[in-house]
C-alpha positions as CSV (number, residue, x, y, z in Angstrom):
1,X,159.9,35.4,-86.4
2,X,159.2,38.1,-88.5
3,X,163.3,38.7,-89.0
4,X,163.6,35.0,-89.3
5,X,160.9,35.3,-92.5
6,X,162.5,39.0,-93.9
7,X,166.0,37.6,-94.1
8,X,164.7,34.0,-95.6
9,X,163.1,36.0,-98.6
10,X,166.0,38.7,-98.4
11,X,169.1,36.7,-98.7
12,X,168.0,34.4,-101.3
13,X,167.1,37.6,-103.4
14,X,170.2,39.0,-102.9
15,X,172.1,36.3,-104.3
16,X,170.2,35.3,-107.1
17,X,171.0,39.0,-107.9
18,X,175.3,38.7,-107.4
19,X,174.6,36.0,-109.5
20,X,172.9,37.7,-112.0
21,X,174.7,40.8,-112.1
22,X,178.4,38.6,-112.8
23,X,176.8,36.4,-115.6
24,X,175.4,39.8,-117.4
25,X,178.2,42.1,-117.1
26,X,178.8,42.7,-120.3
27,X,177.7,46.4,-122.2
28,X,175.2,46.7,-124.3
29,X,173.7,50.0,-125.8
30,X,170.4,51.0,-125.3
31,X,168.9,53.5,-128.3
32,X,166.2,56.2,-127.6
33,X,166.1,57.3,-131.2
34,X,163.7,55.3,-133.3
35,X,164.8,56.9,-136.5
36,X,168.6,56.6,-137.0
37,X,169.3,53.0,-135.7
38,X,173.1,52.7,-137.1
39,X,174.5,55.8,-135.1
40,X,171.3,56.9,-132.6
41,X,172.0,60.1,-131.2
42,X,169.9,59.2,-128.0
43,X,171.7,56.2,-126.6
44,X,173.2,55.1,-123.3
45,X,175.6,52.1,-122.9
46,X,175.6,50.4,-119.8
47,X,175.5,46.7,-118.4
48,X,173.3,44.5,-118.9
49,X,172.1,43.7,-115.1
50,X,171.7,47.6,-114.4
51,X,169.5,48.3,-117.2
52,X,167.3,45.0,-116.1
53,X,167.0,45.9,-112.5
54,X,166.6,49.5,-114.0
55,X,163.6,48.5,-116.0
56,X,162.1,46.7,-113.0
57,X,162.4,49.5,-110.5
58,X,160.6,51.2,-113.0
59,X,157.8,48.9,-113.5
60,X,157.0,48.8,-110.0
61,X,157.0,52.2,-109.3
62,X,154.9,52.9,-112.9
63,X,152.5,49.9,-110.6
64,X,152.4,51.0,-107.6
65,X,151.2,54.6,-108.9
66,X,148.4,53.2,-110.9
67,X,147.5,51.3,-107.5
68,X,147.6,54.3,-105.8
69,X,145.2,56.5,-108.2
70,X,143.3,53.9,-109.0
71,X,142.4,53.4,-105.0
72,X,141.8,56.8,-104.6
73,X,138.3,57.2,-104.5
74,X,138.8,55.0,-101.4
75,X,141.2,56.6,-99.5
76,X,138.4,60.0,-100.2
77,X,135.5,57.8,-98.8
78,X,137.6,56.7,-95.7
79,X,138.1,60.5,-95.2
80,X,134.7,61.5,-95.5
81,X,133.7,58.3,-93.2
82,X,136.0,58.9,-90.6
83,X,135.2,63.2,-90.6
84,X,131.6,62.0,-90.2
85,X,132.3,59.7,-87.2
86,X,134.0,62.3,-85.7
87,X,130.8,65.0,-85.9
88,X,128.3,61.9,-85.1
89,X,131.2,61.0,-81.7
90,X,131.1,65.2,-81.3
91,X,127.2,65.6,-81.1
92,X,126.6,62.3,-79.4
93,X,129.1,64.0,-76.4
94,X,127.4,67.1,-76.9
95,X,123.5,65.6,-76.2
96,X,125.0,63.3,-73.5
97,X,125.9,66.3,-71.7
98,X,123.1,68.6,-72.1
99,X,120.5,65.8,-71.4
100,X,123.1,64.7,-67.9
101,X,121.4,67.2,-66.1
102,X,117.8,67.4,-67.3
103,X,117.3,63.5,-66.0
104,X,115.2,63.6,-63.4
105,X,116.7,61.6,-60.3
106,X,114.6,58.3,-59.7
107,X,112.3,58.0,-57.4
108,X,113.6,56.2,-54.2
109,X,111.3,54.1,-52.6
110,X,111.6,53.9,-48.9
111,X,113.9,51.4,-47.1
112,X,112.7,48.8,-45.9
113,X,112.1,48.0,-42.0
114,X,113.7,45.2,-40.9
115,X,110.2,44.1,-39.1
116,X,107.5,42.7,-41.2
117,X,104.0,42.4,-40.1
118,X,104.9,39.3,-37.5
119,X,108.8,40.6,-36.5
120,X,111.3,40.3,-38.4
121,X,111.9,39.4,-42.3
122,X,111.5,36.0,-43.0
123,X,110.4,34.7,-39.1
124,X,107.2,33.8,-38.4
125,X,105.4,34.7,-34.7
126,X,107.6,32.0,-32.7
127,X,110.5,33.8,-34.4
128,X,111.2,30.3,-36.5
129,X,113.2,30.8,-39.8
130,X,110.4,31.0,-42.8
């Protein structure tokens, strides 16, 4: 299902992408030099669907990095959770073993006879079920 789902999202993409890339393959010059705009000396030419899907990988990599410092505090705090769970999991073994042997074994009372004060359990004197 989960293929099924991947390649219904996927494919689509992809092809809206073909599609895009042969309707904007024409050249255009991008200019790094915010000075000399008639002839910039930093300036690449290429076409026009690379430097939009160029720009885009961009922006989600420039996101996903603020994502991932800004969450970093909590990736810290589940580290220092987790190492504290692990000591607490360490000393609870640790007492559960030292305090295995110090228990005193319980008192066993004695088994019971199987004769009561008039025969067995749960007779009466003519031996009739109580």
């Amino acid at each position: 299902m989960r293929k099924f789902l991947t390649a219904l999202i996927v494919i689509p993409l992809g092809l809206l992408l073909v599609v895009f890339a042969v309707a904007n393959r024409h050249f255009v010059t991008v200019s790094f030099d915010p000075f000399i705009s008639n002839d910039p000396s930093l300036s690449i030419t290429l076409p026009l669907f690379l430097l939009l899907i160029l720009v885009a990988a961009l922006g989600v990599l420039a996101g996903g990095s603020a994502v991932w410092f800004g969450q970093r505090h909590w990736r810290r705090a589940a580290r220092r959770h987790e190492a504290d769970a692990r000591t607490a999991r360490a000393e609870l073994t640790d007492l559960r073993a030292s305090t295995a042997p110090a228990r005193p074994d319980p008192q066993r009372l004695p088994a019971r006879s199987a004769l009561g004060l008039y025969g067995p359990i749960g007779r009466d004197k003519q031996r009739a079920t109580l």
